[in-house]
N, CA, C and O atoms as a printed pandas DataFrame, in Angstrom:
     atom_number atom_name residue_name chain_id  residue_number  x_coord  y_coord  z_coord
0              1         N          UNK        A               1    0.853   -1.175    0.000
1              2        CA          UNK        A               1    0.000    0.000    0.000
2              3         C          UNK        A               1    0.899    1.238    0.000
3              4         O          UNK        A               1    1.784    1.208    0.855
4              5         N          UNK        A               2    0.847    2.458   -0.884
5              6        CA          UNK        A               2    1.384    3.181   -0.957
6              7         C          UNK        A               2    0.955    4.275   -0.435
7              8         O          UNK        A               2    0.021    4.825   -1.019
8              9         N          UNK        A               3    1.448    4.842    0.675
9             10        CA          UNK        A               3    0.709    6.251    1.944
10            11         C          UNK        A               3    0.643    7.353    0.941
11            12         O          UNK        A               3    1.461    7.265    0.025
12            13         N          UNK        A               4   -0.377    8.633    0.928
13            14        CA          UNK        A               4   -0.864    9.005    0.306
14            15         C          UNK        A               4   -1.125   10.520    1.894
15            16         O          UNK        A               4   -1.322   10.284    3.086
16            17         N          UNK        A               5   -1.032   11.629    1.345
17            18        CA          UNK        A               5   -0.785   12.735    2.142
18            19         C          UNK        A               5   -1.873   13.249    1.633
19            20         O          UNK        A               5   -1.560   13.457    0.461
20            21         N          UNK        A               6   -3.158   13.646    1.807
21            22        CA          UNK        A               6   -4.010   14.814    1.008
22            23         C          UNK        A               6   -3.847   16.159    1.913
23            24         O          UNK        A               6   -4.050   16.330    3.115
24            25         N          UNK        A               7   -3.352   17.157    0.768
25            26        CA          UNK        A               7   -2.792   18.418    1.789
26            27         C          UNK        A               7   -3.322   19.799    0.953
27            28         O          UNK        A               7   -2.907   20.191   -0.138
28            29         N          UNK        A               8   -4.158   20.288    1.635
29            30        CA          UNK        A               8   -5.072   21.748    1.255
30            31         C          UNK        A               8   -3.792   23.049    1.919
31            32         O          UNK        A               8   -3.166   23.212    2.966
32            33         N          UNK        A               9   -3.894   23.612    0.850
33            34        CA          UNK        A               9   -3.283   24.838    0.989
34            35         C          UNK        A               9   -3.428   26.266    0.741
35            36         O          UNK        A               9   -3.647   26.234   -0.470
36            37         N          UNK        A              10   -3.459   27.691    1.115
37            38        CA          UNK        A              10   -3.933   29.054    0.648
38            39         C          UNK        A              10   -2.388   30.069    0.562
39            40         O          UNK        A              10   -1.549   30.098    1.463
40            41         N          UNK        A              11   -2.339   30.507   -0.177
41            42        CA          UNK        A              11   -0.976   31.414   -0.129
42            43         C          UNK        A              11   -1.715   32.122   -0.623
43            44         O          UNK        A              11   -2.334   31.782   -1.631
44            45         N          UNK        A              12   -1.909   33.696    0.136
45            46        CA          UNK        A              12   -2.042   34.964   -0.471
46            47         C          UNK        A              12   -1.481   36.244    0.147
47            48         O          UNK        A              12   -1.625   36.765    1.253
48            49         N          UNK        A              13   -0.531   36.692   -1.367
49            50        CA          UNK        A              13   -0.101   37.908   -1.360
50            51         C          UNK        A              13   -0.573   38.985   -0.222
51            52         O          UNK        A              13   -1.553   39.605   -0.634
52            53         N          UNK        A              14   -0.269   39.288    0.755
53            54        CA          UNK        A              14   -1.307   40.353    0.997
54            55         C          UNK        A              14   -1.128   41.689    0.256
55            56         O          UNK        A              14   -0.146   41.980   -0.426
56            57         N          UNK        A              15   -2.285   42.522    0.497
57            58        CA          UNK        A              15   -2.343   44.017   -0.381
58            59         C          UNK        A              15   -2.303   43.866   -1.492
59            60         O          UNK        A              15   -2.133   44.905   -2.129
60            61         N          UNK        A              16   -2.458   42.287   -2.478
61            62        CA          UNK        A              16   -2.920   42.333   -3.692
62            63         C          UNK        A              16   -4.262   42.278   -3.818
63            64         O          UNK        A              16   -4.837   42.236   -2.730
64            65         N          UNK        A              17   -4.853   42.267   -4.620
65            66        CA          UNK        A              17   -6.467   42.716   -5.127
66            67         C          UNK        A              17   -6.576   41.708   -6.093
67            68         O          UNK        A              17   -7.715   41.241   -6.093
68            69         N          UNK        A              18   -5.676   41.086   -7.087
69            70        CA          UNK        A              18   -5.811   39.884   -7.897
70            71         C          UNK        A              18   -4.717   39.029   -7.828
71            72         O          UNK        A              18   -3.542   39.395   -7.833
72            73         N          UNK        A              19   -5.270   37.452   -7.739
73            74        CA          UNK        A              19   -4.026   36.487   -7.363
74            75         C          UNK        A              19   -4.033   35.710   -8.760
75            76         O          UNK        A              19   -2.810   35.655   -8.891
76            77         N          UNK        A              20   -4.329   35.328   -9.439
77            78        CA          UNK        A              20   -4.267   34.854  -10.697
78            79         C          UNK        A              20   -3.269   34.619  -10.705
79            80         O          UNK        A              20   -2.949   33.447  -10.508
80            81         N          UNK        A              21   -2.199   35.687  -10.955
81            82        CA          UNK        A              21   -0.691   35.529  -11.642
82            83         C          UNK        A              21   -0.119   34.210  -10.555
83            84         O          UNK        A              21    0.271   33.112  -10.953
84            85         N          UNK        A              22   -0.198   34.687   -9.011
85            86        CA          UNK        A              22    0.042   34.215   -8.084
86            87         C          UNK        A              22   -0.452   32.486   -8.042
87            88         O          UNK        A              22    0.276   31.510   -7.862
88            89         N          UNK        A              23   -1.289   32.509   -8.174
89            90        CA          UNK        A              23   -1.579   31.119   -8.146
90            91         C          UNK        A              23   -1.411   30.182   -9.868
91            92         O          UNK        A              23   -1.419   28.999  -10.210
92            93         N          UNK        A              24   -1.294   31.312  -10.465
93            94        CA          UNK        A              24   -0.969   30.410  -11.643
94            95         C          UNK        A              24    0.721   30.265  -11.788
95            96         O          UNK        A              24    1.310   29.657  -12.681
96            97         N          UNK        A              25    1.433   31.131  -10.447
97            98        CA          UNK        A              25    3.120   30.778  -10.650
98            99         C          UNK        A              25    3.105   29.290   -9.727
99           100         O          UNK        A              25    3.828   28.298   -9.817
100          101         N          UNK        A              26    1.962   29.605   -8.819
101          102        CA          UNK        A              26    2.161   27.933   -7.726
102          103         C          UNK        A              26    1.702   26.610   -8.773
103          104         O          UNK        A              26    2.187   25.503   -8.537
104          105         N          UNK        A              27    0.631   26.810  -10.076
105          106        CA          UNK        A              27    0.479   25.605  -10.469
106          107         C          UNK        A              27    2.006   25.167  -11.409
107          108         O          UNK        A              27    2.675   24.168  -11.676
108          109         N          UNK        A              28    1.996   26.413  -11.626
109          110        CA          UNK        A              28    3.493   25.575  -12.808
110          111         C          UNK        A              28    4.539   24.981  -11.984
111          112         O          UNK        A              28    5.354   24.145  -12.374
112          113         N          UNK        A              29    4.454   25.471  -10.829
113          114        CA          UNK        A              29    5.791   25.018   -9.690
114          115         C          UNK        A              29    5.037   23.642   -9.481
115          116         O          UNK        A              29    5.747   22.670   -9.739
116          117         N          UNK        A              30    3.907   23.390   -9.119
117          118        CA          UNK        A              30    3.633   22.022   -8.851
118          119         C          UNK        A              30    3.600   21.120  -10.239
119          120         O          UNK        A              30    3.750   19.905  -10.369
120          121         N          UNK        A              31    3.389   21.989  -11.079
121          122        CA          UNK        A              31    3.274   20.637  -13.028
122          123         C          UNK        A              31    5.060   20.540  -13.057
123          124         O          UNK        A              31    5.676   19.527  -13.389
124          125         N          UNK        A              32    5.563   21.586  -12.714
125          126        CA          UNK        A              32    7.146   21.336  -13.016
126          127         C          UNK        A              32    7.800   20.263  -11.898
127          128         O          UNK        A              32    8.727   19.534  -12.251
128          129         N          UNK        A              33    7.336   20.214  -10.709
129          130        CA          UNK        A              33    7.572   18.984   -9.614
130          131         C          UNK        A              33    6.966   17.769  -10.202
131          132         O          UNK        A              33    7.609   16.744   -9.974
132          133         N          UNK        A              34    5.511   17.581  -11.146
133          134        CA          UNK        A              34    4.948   16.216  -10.950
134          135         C          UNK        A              34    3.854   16.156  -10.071
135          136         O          UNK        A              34    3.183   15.130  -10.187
136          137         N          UNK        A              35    3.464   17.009   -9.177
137          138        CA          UNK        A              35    2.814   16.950   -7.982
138          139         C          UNK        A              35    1.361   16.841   -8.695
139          140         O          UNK        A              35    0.820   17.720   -9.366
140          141         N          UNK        A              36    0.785   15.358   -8.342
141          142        CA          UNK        A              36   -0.757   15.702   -8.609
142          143         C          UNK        A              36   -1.393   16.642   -7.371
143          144         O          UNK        A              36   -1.221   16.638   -6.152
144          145         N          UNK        A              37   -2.193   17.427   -8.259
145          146        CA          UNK        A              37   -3.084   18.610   -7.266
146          147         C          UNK        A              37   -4.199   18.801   -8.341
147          148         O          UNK        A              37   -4.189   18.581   -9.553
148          149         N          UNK        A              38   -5.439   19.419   -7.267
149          150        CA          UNK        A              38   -6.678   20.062   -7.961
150          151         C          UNK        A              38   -6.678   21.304   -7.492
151          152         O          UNK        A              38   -6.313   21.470   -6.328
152          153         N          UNK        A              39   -7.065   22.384   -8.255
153          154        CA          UNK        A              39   -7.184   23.584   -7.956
154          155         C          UNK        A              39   -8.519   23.887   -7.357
155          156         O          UNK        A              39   -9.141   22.829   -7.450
156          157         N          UNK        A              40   -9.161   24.642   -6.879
157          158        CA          UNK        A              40  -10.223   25.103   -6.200
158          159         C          UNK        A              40  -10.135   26.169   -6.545
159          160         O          UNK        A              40   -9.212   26.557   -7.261
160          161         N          UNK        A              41  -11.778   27.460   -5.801
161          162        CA          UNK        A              41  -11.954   28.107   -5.935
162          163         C          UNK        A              41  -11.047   29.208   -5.055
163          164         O          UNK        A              41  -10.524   30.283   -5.351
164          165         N          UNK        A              42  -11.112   28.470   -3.922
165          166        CA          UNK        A              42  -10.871   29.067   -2.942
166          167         C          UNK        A              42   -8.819   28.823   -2.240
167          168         O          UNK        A              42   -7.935   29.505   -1.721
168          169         N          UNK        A              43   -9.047   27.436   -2.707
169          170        CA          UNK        A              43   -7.701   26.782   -2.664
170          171         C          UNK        A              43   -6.618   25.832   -3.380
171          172         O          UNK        A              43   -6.904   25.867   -4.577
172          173         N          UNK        A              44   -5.330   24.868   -3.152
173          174        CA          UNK        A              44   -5.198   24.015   -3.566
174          175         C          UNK        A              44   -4.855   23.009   -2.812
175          176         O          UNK        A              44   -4.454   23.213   -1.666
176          177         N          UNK        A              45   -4.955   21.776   -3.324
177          178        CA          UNK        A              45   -5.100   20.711   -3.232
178          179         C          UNK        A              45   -3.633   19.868   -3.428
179          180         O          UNK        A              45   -2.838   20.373   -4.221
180          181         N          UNK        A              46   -3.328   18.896   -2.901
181          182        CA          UNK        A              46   -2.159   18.033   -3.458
182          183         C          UNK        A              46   -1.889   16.707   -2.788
183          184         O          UNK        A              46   -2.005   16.667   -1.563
184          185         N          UNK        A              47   -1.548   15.633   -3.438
185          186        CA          UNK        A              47   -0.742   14.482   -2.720
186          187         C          UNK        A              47    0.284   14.288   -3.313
187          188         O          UNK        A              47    0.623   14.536   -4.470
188          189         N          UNK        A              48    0.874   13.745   -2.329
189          190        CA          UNK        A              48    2.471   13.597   -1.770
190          191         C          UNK        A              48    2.507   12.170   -0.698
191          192         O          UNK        A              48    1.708   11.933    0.208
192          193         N          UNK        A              49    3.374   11.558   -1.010
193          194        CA          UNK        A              49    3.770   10.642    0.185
194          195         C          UNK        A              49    3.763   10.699    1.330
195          196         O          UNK        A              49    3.307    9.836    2.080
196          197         N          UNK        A              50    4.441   12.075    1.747
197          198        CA          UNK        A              50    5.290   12.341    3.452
198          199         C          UNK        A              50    4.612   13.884    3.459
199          200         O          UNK        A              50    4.581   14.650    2.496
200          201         N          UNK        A              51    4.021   14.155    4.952
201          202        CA          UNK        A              51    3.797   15.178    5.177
202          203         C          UNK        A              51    5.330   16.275    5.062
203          204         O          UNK        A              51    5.364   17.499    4.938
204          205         N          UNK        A              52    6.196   15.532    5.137
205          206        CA          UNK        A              52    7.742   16.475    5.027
206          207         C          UNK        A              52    7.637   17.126    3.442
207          208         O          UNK        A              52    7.913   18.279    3.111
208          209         N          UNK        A              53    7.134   15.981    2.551
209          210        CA          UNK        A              53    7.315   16.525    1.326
210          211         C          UNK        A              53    6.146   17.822    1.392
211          212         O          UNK        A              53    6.824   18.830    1.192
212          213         N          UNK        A              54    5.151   18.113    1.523
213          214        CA          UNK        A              54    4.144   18.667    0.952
214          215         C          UNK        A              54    4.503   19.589    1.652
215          216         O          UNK        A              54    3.921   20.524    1.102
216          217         N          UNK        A              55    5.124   20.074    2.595
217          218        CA          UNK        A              55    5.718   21.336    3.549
218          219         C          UNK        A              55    6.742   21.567    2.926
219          220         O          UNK        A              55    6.883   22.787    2.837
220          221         N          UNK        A              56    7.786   20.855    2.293
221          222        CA          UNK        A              56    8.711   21.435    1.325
222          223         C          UNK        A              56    8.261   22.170   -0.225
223          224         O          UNK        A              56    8.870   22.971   -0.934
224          225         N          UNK        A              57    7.131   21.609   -0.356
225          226        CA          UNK        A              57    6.474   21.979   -2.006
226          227         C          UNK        A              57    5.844   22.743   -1.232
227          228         O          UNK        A              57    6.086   23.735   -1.918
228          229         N          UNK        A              58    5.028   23.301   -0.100
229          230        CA          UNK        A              58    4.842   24.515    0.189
230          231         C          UNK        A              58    5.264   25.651    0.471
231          232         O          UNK        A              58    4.535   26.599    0.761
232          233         N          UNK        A              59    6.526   25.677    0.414
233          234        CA          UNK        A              59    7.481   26.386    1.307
234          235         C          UNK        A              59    8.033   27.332    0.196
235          236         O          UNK        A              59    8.183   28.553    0.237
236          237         N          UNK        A              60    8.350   26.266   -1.015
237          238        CA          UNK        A              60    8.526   26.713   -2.016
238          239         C          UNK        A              60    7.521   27.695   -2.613
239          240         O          UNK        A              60    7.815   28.755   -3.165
240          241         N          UNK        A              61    6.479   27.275   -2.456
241          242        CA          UNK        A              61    5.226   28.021   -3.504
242          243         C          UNK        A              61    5.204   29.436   -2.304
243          244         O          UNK        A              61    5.046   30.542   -2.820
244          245         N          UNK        A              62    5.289   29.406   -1.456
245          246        CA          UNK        A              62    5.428   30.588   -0.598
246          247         C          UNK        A              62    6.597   31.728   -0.542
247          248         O          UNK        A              62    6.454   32.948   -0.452
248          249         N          UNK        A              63    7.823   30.942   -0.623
249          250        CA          UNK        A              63    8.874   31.860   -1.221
250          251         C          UNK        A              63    8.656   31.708   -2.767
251          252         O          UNK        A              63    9.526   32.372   -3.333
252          253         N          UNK        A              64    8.293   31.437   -3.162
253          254        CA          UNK        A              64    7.645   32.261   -4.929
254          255         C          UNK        A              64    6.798   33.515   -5.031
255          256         O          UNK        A              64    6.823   34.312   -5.969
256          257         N          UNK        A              65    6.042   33.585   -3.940
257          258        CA          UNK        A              65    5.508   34.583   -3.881
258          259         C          UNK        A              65    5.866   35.915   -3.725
259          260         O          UNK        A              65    5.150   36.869   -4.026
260          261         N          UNK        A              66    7.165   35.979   -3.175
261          262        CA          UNK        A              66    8.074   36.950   -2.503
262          263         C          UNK        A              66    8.672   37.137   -3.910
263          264         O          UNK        A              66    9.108   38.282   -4.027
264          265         N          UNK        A              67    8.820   36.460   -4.912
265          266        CA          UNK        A              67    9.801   36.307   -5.850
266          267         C          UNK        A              67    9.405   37.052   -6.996
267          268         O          UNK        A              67   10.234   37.704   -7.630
268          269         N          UNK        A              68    7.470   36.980   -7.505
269          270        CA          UNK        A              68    6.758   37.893   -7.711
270          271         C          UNK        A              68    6.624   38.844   -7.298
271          272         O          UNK        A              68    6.302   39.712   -8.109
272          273         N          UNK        A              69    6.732   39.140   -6.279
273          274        CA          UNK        A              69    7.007   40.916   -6.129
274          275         C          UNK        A              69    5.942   41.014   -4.704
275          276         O          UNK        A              69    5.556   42.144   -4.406
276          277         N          UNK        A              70    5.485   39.851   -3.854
277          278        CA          UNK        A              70    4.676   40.354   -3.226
278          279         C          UNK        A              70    5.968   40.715   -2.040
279          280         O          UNK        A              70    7.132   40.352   -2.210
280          281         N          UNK        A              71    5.367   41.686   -0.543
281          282        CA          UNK        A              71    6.155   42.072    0.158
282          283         C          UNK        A              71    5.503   41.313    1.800
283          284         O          UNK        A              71    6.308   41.311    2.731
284          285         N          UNK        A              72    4.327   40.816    2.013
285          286        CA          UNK        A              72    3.721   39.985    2.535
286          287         C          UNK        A              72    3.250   39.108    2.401
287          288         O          UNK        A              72    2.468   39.284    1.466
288          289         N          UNK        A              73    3.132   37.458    2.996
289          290        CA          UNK        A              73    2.614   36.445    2.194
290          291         C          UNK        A              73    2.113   36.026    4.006
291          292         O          UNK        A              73    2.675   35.945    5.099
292          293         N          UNK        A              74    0.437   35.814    3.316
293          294        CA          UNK        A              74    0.081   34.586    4.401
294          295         C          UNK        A              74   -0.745   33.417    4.229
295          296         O          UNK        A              74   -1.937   33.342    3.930
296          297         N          UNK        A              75    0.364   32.247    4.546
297          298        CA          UNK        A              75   -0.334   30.770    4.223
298          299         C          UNK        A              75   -0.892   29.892    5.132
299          300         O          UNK        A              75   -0.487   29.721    6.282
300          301         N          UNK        A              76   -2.074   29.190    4.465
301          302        CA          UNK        A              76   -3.036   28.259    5.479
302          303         C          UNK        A              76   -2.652   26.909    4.973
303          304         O          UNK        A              76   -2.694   26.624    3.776
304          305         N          UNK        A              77   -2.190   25.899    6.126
305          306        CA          UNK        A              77   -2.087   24.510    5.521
306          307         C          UNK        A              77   -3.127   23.707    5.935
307          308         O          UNK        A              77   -3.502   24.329    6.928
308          309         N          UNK        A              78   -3.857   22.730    5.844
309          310        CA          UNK        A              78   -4.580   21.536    6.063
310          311         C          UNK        A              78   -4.384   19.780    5.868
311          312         O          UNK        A              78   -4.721   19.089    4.906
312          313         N          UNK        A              79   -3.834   19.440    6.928
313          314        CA          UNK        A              79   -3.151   18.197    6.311
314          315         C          UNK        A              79   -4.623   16.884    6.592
315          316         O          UNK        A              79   -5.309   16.797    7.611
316          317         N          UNK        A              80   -4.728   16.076    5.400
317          318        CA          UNK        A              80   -5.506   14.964    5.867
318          319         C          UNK        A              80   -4.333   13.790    5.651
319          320         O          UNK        A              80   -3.816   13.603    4.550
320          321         N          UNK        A              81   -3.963   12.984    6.906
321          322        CA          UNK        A              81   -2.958   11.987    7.008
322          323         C          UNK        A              81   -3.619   11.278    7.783
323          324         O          UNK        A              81   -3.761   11.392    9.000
324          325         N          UNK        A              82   -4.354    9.947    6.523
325          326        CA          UNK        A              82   -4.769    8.881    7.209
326          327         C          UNK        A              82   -4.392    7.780    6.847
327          328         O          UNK        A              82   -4.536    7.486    5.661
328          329         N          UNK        A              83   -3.784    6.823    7.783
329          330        CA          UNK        A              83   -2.972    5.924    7.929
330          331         C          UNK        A              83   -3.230    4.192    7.744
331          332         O          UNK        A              83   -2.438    3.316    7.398
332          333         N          UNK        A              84   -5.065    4.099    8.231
333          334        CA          UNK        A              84   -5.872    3.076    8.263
334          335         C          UNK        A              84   -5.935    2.425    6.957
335          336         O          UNK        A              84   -6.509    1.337    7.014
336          337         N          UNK        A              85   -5.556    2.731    5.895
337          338        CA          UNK        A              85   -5.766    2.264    4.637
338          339         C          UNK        A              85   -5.321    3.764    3.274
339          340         O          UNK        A              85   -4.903    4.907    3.455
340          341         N          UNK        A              86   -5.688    2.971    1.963
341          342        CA          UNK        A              86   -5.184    4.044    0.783
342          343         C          UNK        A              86   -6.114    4.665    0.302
343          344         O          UNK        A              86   -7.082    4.018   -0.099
344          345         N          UNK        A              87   -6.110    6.070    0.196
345          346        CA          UNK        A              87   -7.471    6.328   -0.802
346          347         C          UNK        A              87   -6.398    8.025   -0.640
347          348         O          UNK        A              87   -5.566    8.552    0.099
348          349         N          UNK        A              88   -7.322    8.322   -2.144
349          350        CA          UNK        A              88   -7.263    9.647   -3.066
350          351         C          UNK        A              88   -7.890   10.737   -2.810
351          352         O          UNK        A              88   -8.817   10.843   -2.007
352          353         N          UNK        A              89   -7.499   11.461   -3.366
353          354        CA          UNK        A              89   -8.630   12.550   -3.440
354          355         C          UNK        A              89   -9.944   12.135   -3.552
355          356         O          UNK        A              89  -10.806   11.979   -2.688
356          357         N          UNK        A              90   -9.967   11.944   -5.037
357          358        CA          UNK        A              90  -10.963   11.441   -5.960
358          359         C          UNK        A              90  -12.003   10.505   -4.603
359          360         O          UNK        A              90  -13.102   10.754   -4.106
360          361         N          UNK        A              91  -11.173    9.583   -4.423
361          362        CA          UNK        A              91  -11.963    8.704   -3.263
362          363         C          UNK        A              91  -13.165    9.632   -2.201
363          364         O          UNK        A              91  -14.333    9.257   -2.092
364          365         N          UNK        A              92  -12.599   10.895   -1.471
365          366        CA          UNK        A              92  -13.180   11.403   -0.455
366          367         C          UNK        A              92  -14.321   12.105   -1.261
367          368         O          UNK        A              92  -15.231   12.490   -0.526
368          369         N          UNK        A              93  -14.480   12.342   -2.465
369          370        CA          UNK        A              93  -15.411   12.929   -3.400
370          371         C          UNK        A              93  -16.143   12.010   -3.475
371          372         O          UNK        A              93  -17.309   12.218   -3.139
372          373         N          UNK        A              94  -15.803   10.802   -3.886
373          374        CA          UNK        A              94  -16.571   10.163   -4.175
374          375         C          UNK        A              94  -17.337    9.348   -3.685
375          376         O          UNK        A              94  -18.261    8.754   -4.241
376          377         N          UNK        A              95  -16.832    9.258   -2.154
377          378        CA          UNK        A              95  -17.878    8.917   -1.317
378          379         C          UNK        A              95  -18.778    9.489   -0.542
379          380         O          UNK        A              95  -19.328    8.969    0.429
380          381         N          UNK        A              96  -18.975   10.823   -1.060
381          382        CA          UNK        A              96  -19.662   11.633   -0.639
382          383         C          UNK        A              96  -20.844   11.698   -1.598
383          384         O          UNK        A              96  -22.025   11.859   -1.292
384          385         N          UNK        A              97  -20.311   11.541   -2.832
385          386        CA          UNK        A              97  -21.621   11.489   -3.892
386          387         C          UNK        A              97  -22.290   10.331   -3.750
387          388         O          UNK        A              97  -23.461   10.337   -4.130
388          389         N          UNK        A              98  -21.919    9.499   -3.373
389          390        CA          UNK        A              98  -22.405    8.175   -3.600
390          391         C          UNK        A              98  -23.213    8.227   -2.405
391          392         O          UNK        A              98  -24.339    7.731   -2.378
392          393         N          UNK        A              99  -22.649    8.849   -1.344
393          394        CA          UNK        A              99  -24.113    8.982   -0.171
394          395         C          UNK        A              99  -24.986    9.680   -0.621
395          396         O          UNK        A              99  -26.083    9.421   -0.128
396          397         N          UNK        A             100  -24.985   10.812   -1.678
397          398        CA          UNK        A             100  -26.119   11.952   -2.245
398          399         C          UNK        A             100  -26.802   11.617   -3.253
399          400         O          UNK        A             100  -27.841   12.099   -3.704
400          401         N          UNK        A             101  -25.925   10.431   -3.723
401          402        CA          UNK        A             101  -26.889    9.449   -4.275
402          403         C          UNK        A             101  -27.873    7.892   -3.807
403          404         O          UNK        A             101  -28.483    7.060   -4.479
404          405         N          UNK        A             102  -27.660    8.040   -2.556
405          406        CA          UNK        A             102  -28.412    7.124   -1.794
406          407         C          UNK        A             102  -27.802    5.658   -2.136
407          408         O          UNK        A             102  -28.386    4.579   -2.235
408          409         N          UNK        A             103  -26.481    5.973   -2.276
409          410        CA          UNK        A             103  -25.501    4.509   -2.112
410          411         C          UNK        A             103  -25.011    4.147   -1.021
411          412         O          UNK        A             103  -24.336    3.119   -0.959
């Protein structure tokens, strides 16, 4: 069984007004790592093996921000590390529909 990290994350510039650029420099940093992630409205998404890794690929996407030109950055992490067995993203979605579908 291969451990599986699902890890929610927010990096924002402060005193910017549009993050676009900003979050579209964090997806290329994660397509240029390999890192599967889903983007959100609000946030992103990613798995990783080791909670060590996904704090290093965050760390990064946070000093990127500085690198763009912001002069404040504040980030929210969320780790789901469950150990009992394997499942995905996709998985926690999908067992949620499947209850809203009376499965």
């Amino acid at each position: 069984m291969s451990k599986v990290v699902i890890v929610e994350f927010v990096i924002v510039p402060l005193g910017e007004r549009s993050l676009s650029r900003y979050v579209a420099g964090v997806i290329k940093l994660l397509e240029e790592k390999g890192v599967k992630y889903q983007l959100t409205p609000m946030a992103t998404i990613i798995e990783v093996p080791t909670v060590r890794e996904a704090f290093e690929i965050i760390e990064e996407a946070h000093e990127l921000m500085f690198r763009l030109g912001a002069e404040r950055v504040s980030t929210t992490v969320r780790i789901d590390d469950r150990r009992d067995r394997e499942r995905k993203m996709e998985d926690k979605v999908e067992s949620v529909m499947e209850k809203v579908r009376g499965g």
